[in-house]
N, C-alpha and C positions, 0 to 999 in steps of 0.2 A: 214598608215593603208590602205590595199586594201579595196576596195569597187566593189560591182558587177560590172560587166562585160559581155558583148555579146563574145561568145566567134567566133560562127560564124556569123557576123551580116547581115542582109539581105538587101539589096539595098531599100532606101526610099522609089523610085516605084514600087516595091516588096508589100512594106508595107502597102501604098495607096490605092493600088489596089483594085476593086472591087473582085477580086476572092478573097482578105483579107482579105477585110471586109465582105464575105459569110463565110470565116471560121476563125473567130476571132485565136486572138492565145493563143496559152492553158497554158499563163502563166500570174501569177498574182500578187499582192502583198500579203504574209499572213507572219505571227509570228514564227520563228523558235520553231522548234519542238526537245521534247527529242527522238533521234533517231540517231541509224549510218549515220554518212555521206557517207558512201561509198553504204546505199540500195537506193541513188536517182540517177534515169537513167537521170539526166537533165544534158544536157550541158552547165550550170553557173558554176560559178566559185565564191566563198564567203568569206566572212568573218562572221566565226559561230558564231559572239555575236551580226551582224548585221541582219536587216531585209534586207530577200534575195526574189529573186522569187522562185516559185518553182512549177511543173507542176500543173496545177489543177483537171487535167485529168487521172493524173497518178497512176496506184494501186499502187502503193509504197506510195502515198504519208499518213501520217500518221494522223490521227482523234487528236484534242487539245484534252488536257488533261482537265477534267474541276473536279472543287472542290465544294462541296457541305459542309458548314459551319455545316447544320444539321447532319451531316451525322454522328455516334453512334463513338464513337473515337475505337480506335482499343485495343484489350484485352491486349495488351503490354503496352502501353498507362497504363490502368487501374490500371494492376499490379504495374507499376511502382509508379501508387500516394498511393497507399495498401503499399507498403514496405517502401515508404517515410512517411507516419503516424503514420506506427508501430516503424519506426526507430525514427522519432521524440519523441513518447512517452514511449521509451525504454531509450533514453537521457535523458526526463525528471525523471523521475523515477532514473534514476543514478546520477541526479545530485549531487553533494559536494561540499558545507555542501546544509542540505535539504532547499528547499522552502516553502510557501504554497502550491502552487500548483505541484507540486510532491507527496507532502504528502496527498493532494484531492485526484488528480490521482491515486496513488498508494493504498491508503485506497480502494479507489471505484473497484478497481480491485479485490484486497484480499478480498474485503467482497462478492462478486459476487462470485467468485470459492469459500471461504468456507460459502456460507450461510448455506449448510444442518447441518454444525456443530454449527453455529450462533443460526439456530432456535432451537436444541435442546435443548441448554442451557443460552438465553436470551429470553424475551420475544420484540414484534414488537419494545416496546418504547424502551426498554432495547438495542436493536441493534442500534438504535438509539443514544443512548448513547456513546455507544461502539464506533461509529463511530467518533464521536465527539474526543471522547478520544482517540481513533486512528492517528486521523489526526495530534493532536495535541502531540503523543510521536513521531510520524517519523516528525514531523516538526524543533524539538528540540533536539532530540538525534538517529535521522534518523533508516535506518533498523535495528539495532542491538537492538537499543530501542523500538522496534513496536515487532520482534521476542519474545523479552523478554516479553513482554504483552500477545504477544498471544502464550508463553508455559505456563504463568501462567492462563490463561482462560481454556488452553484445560487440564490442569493438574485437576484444581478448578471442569470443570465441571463434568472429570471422577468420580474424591472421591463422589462430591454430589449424579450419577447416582447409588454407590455401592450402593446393595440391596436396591434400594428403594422401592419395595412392601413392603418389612418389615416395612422403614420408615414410612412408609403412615399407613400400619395397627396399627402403635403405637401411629400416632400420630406427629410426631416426623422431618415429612418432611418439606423443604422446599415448600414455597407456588407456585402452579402451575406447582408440580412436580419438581424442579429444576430450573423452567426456570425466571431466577431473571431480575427482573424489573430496570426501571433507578434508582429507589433510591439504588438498591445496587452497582449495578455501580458505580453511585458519591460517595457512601458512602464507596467500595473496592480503589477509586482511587485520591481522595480529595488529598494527599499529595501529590502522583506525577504528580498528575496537579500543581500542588505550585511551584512542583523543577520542573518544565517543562515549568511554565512561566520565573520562574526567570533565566534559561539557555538562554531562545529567547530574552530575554532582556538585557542579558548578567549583570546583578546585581552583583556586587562585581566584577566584572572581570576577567580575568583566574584565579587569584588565588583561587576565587569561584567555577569555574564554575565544579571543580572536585567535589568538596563537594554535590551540587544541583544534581550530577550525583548519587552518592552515596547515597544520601535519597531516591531517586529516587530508588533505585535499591531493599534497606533497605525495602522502603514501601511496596514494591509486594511480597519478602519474607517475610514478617510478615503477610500477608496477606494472603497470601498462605499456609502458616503455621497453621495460625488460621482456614481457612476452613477444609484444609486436616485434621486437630487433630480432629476438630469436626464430621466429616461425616463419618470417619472411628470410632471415639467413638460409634457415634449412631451406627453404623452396628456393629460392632465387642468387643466394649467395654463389660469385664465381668463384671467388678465392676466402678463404679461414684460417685466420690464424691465431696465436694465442697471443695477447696482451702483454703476459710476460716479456717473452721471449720474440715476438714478430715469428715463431716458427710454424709453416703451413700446416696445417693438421685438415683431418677429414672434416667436412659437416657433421653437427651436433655433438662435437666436442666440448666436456665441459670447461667453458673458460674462451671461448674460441668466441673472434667476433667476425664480423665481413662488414662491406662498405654498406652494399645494399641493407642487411639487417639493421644496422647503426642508423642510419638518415630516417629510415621505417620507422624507428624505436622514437628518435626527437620528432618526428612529423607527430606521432598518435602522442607525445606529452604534452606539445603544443594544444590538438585538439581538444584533450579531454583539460586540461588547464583552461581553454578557452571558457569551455560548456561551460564550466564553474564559476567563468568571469562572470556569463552569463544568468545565468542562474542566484548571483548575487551572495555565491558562496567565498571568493575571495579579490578581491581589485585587481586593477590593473597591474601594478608592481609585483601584487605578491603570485599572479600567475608565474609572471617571468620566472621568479626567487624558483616556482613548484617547476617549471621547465630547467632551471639549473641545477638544482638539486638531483633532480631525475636525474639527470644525465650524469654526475659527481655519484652518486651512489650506483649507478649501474656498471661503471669504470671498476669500482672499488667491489661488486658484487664478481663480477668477471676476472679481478684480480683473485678472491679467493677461489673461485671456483677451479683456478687454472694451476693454483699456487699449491691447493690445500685440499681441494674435494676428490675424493676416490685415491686418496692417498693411505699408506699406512696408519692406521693411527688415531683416523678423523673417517673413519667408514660409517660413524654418528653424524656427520655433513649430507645429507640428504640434499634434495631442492628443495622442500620443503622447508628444512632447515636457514637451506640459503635465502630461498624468499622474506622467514624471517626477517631476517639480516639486513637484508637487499630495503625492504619497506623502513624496517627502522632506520635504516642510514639516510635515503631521504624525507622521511618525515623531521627527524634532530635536524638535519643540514637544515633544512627550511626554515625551525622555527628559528635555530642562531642565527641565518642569515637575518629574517628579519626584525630580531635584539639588535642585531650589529648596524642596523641599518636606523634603525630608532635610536640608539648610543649616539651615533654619528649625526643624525639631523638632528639632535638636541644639543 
């Protein structure tokens, strides 16, 4: 390895000299610097990873670089942890199959960009709810299953918004205008929380877990069904009558159906059974089975309501109660139809 070196060296008595020590010499020992080697006028000669001399006198020579720890990191810097954060919680969010915390993540996002549609048609606790029941369909049956929630919300809360001045001046609206509280939440979503735990849990095993999927799917279209028939009856129905009995009763009777509400009600289980075909949440067969069922449990919801609800005895029959009811009859129909259907083609 070379090391410094004189390259013209001066005679000891040279160096002694009292005229030498009047004029010191203008070289010193300092810390190599980031700089060309070729802008220093000094006659050494070096080795650039060793400590050399170098003039001290010299304008060439170069000012240390010094670092300051406080010093605001630089905007590239910044960007760079901004795109690493967003890139991490774009991973999380895609994860497969979902997590918990995907499905937090994910919820808390979707509910922040649609809050203005959240508050029109939940109320504060009711989002609250929503959120719950959110987290907990993309945790279990990931985006296709949170999608399918929220076309049956934005579907649910159009129908309830049709003409609702009229509803109101009859009497006939929902309370707070539309904007439905936790108990209808729990009470629209009870069943597929059921198929939604027993998916996370994996209960029965794959040969289950299509079936919990399919209730699942069963419950929102009957559910959906059931709101759509009714809010378009209130707004548009000419005649109401009760199921029992074919006897004519006012609008928003409970138990009472009309023509217009009815075909309303099977249009929106068709569509949101569609979405689902779509979305890769149930086939083509078992759409159908989810549109039959709807419509078999909605019959049977309108029987009790007309038969049983605000009756002596049963003033514990709420709608909320009914919706219960109303979901778990089609979600069970759905999955025994399709038992019955696999029995049969084996």
């Amino acid at each position: 390895m070379e090391s410094a070196t004189w390259s013209n060296p001066l005679p000891l008595s040279t160096l002694t000299s009292p005229s030498h020590l009047r004029h010191p010499s203008p070289y010193k020992f300092s810390t190599l610097h980031a700089f060309p080697l070729s802008s220093l006028s000094s006659s050494f000669s070096f080795h650039p990873f060793l400590l050399h001399l170098t003039p001290s006198l010299s304008p060439f020579s170069p000012k240390p670089i010094s670092f300051n720890p406080l010093r605001p990191l630089p905007r590239t810097m910044h960007a760079t942890r901004i795109q690493d954060a967003v890139g991490g919680a774009l991973a999380l969010v895609q994860s497969s199959p979902a997590t918990w915390q995907s499905a937090l993540l994910s919820n808390a996002l979707i509910f922040l960009l649609g809050s203005p549609i959240l508050v029109s048609g939940l109320s504060l606790s009711g989002i609250g709810a929503a959120f719950l029941l959110g987290t907990l369909t993309w945790r279990a049956f990931g985006p296709s299953g949170f999608f399918l929630v929220a076309t049956y919300f934005v579907i649910g809360t159009a129908a309830t918004k049709v003409k609702m001045a009229q509803k109101v001046a009859q009497g006939v609206a929902e309370k707070r205008r539309g904007r439905r509280g936790p108990g209808s939440v729990i009470g629209s979503s009870a069943a597929g929380c059921i198929c939604a735990f027993l998916t996370i849990f994996g209960v029965g095993g794959e040969a289950f877990s299509r079936l919990w999927r399919l209730g699942f799917v069963a419950s929102f279209c009957t559910k959906l069904s059931d709101t759509v028939s009714s809010e378009i009856g209130k707004a548009y129905g000419k005649t109401t009558y009760l199921v029992t009995t074919f006897k004519i009763v006012p609008r928003g009777t409970e138990g009472a159906v009309s023509v217009e509400g009815t075909l309303a009600g099977i249009l929106a289980s068709i569509v949101l059974a569609f979405v689902s075909f779509l979305m890769g949440e149930v086939g083509s067969h078992e759409a159908i089975i989810c549109v039959l069922a709807a419509q078999i449990a909605n019959l049977g919801e309108s029987i009790i309501g007309a038969a049983l609800q605000e009756k002596e005895g049963f003033k514990w029959l709420n709608n909320d109660a009914v919706n219960v009811i109303n979901i778990s009859m089609g979600s069970i129909i759905a999955i025994f139809m399709q038992q019955a259907l696999q029995i049969c083609g084996s």
